[in-house]
py3Dmol code that shows the C-alpha trace and the ligand (Angstrom):
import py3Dmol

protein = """\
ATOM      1  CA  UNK A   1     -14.153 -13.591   9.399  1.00  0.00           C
ATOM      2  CA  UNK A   2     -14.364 -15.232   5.972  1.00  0.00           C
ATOM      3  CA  UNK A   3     -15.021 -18.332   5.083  1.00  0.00           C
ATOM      4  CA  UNK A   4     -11.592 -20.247   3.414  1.00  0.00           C
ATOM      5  CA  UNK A   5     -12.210 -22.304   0.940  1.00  0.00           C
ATOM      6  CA  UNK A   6     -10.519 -25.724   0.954  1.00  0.00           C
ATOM      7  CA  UNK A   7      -8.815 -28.068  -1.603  1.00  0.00           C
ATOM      8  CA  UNK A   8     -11.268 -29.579  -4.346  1.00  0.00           C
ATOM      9  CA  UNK A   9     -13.212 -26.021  -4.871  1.00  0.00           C
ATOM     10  CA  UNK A  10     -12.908 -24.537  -8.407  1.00  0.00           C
ATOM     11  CA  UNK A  11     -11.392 -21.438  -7.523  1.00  0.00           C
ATOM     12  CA  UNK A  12      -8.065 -22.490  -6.116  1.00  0.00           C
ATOM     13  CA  UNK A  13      -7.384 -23.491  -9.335  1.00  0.00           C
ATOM     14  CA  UNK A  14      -8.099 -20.595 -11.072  1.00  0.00           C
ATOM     15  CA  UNK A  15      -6.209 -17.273 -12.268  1.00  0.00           C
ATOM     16  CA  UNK A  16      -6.993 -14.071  -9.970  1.00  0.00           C
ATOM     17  CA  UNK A  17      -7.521 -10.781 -12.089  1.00  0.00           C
ATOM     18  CA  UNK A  18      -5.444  -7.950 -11.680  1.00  0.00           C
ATOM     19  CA  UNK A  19      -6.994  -5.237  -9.097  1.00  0.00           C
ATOM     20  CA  UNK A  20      -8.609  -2.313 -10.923  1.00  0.00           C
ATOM     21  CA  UNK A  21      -8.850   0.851  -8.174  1.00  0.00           C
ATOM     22  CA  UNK A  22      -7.514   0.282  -5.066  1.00  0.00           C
ATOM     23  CA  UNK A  23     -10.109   1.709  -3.326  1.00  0.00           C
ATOM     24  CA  UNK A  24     -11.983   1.405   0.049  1.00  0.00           C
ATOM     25  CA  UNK A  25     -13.963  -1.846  -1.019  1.00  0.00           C
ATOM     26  CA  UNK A  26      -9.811  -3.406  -1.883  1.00  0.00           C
ATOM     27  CA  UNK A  27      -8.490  -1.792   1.591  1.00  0.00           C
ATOM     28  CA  UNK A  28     -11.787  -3.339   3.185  1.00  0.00           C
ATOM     29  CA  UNK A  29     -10.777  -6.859   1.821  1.00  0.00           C
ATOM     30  CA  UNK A  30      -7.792  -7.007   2.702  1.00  0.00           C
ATOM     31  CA  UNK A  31      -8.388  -5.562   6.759  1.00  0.00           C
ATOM     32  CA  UNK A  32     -11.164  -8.881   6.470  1.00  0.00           C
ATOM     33  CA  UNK A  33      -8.601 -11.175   5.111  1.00  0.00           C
ATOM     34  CA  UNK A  34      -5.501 -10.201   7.738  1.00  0.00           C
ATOM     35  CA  UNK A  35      -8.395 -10.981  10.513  1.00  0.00           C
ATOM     36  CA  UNK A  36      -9.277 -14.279   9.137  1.00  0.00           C
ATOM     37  CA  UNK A  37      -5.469 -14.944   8.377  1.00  0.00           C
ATOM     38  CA  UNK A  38      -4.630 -13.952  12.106  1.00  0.00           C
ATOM     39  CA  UNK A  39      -8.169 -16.157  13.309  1.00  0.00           C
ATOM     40  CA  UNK A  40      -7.264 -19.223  11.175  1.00  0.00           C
ATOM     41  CA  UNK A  41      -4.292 -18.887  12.704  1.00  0.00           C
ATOM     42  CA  UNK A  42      -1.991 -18.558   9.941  1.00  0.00           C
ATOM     43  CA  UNK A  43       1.132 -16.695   8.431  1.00  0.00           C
ATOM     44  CA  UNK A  44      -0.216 -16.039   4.782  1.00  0.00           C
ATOM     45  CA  UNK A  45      -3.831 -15.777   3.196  1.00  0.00           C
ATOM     46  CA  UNK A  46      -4.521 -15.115  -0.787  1.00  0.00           C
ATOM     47  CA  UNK A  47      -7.530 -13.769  -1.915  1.00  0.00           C
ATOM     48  CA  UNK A  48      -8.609 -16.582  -4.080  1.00  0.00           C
ATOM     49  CA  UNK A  49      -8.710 -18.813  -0.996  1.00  0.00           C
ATOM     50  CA  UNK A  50     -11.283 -16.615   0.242  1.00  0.00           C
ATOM     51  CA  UNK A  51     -13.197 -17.095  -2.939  1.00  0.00           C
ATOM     52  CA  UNK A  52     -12.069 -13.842  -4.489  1.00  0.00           C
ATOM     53  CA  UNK A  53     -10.430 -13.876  -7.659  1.00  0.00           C
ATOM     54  CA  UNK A  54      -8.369 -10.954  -7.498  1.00  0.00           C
ATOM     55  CA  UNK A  55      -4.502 -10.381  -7.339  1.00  0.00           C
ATOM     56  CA  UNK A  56      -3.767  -9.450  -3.715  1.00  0.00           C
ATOM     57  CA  UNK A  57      -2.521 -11.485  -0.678  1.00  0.00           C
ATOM     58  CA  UNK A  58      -1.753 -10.594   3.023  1.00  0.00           C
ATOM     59  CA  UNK A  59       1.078 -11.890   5.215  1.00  0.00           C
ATOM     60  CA  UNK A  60       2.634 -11.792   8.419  1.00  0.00           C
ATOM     61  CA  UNK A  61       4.911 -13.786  10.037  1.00  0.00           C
ATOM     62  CA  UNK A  62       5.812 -13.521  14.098  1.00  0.00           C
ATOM     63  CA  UNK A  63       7.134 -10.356  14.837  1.00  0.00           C
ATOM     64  CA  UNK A  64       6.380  -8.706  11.909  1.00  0.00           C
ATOM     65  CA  UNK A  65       3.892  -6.191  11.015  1.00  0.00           C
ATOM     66  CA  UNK A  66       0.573  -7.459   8.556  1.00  0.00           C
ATOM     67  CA  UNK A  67       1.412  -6.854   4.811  1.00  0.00           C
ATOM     68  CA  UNK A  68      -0.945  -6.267   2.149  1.00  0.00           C
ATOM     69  CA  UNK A  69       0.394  -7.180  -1.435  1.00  0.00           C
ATOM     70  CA  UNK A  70      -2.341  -6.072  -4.669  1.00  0.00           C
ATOM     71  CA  UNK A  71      -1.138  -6.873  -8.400  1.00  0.00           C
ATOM     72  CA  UNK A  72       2.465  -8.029  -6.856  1.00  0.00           C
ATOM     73  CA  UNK A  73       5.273  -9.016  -9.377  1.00  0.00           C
ATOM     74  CA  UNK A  74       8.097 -10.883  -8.063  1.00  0.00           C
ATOM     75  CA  UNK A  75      11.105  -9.559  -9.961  1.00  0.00           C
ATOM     76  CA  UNK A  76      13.892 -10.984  -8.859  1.00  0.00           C
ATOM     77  CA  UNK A  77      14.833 -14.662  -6.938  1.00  0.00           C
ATOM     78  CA  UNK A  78      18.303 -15.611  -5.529  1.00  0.00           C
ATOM     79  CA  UNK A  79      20.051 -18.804  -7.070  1.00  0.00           C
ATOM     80  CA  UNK A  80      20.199 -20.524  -3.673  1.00  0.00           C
ATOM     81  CA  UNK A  81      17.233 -22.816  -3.204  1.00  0.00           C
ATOM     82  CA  UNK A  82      16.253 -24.413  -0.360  1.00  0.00           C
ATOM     83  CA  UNK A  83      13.533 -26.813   1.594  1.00  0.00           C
ATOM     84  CA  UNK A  84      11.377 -25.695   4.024  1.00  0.00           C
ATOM     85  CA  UNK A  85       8.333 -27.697   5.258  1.00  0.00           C
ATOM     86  CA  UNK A  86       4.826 -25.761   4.046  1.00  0.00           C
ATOM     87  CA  UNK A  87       1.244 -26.240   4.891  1.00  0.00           C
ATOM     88  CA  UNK A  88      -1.962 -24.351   3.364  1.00  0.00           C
ATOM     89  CA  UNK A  89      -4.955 -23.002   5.194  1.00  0.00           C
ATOM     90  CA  UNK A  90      -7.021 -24.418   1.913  1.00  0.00           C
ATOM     91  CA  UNK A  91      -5.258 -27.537   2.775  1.00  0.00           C
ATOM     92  CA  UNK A  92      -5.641 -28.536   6.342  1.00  0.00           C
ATOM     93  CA  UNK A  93      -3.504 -30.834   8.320  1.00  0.00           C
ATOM     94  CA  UNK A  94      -1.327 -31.421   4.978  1.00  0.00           C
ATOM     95  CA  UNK A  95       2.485 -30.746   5.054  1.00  0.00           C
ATOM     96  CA  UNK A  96       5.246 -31.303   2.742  1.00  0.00           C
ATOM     97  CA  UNK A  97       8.945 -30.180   2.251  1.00  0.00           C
ATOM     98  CA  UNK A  98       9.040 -27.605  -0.692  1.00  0.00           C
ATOM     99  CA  UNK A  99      12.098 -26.537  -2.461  1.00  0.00           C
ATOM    100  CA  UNK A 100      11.985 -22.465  -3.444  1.00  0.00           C
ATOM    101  CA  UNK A 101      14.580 -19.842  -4.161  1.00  0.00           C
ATOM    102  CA  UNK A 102      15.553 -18.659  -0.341  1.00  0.00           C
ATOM    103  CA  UNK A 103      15.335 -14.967  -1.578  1.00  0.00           C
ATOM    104  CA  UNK A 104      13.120 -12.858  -3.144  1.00  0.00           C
ATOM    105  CA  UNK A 105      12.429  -9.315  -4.656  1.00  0.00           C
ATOM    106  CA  UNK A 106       8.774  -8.184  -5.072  1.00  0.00           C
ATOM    107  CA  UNK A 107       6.860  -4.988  -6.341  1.00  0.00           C
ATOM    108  CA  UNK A 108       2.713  -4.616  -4.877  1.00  0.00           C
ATOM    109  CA  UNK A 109       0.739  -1.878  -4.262  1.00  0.00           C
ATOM    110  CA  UNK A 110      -0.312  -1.635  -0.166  1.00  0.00           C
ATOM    111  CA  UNK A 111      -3.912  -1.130   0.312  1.00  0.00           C
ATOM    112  CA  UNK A 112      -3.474   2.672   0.556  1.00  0.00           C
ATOM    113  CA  UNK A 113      -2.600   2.537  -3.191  1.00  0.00           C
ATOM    114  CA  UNK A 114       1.494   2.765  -2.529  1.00  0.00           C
ATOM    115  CA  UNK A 115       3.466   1.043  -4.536  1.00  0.00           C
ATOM    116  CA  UNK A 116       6.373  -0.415  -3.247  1.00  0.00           C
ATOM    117  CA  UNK A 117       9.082  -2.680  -3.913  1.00  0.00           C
ATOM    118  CA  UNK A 118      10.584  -5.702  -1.039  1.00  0.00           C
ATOM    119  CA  UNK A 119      13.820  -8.157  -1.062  1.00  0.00           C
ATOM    120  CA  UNK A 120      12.762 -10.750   1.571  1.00  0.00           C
ATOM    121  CA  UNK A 121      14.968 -14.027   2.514  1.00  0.00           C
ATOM    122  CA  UNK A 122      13.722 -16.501   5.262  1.00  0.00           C
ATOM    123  CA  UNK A 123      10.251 -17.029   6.032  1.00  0.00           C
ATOM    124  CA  UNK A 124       8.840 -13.791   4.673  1.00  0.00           C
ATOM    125  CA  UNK A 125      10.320 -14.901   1.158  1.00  0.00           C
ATOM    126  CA  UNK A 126       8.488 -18.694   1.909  1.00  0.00           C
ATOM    127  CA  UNK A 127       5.081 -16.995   2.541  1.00  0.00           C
ATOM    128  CA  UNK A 128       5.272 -14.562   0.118  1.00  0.00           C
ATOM    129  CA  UNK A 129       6.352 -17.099  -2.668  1.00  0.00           C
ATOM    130  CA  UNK A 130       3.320 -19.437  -1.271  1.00  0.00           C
ATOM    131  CA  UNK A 131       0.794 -16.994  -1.713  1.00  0.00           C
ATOM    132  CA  UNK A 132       2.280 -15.746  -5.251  1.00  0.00           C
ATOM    133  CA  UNK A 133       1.278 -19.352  -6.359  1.00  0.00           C
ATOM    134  CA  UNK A 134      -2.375 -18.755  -5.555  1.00  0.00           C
ATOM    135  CA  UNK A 135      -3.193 -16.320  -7.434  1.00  0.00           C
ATOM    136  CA  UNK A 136      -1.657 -18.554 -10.519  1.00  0.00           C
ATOM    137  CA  UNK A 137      -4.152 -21.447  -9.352  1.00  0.00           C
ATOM    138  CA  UNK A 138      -0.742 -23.118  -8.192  1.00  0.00           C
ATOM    139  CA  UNK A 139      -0.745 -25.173  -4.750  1.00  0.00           C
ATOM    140  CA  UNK A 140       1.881 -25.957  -2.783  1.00  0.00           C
ATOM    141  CA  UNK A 141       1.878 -29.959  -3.809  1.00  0.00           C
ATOM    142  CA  UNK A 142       2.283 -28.976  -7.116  1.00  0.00           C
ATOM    143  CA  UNK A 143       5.754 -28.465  -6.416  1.00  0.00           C
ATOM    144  CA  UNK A 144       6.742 -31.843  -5.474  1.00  0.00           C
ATOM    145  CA  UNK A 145       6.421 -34.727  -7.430  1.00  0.00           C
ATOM    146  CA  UNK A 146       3.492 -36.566  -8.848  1.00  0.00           C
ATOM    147  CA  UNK A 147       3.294 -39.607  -7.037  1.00  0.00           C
ATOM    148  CA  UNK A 148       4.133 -37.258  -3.305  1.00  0.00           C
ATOM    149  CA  UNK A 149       1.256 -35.182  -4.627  1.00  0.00           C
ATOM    150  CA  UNK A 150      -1.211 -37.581  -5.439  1.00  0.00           C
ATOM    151  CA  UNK A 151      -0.989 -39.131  -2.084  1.00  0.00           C
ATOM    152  CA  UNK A 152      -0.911 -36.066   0.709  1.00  0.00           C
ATOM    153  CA  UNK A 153      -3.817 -35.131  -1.993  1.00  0.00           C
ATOM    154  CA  UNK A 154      -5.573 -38.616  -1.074  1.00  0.00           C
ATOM    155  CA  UNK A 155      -4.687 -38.163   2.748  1.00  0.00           C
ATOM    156  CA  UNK A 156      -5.857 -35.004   2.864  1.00  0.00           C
ATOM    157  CA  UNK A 157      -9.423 -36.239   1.396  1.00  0.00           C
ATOM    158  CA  UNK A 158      -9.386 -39.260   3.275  1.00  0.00           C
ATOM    159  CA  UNK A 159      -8.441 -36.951   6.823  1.00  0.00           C
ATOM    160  CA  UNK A 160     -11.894 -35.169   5.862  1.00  0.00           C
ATOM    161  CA  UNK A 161     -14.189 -38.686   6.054  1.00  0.00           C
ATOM    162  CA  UNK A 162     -12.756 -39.540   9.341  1.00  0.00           C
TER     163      UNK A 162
END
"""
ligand_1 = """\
1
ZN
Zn -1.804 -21.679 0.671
"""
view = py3Dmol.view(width=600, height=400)
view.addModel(protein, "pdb")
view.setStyle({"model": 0}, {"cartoon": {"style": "trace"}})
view.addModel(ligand_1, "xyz")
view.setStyle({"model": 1}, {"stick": {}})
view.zoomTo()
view.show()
């Protein structure tokens, strides 16, 4: 298990580095971080929220298989947008509609060094999308507005005193 770091920490807010080799130490990583996902219990886990600054995420949502995305590009998003209600393992107990193109096309490497190319829709395109913004240092309150922000950001702080 690794230890996920939580809202306020540095490195949330920082830009992840594109992977160099994708070699054992990478395919290590990301068998540690689909554990700790699965553990936490949650659907998506990016690197920098275990305090690694690289570009790679893993995923999986029920009934699907765990995916491994390194140096992923998202080249492609539908016009139709919609909500769907999100929460963050660096963010616990915090929820809040977010409004995200419902479709997506991506391009990663797998941790076998494959590259590969995706078009997800539903909740694979939410997670995926979610942990995208990560490695960008973005959150998932950054997509609403300021004032919605600033106070699941002040519950979230004040949730951690009680
Ligand atoms: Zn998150």
């Amino acid at each position: 298990m690794l230890d996920i770091v939580t809202l306020g920490d540095e490195v949330l807010r920082q830009k992840a580095a594109v992977v160099g080799d994708i070699d054992g130490s990478i395919a290590k990583l990301a068998e540690n971080m689909i554990r700790t996902m699965q553990e936490a219990p949650g659907i998506g886990l990016a690197a920098p929220q275990v305090g690694v600054l690289k570009r790679m995420f893993v995923c999986q949502i029920e009934g699907d298989k765990p995916r491994v995305f390194i140096n992923p590009e998202i080249i492609g998003t539908s016009e139709e947008r919609g909500v769907f209600e999100e929460g963050c393992l660096s963010i616990p107990g915090i929820y809040a509609d977010v409004l995200r193109p419902d479709e997506i096309s991506i391009q990663a490497w797998n941790e076998r060094g494959r590259p590969f190319t995706l078009n997800a829709g539903g909740l694979l395109a939410r997670v995926i999308q979610h942990e995208y913004d990560h490695l960008q240092g973005v959150l998932f309150l950054d997509h609403l507005n300021q004032k919605k922000s600033e106070r699941l950001e002040k519950q979230y702080y004040k949730s951690l005193r009680a």
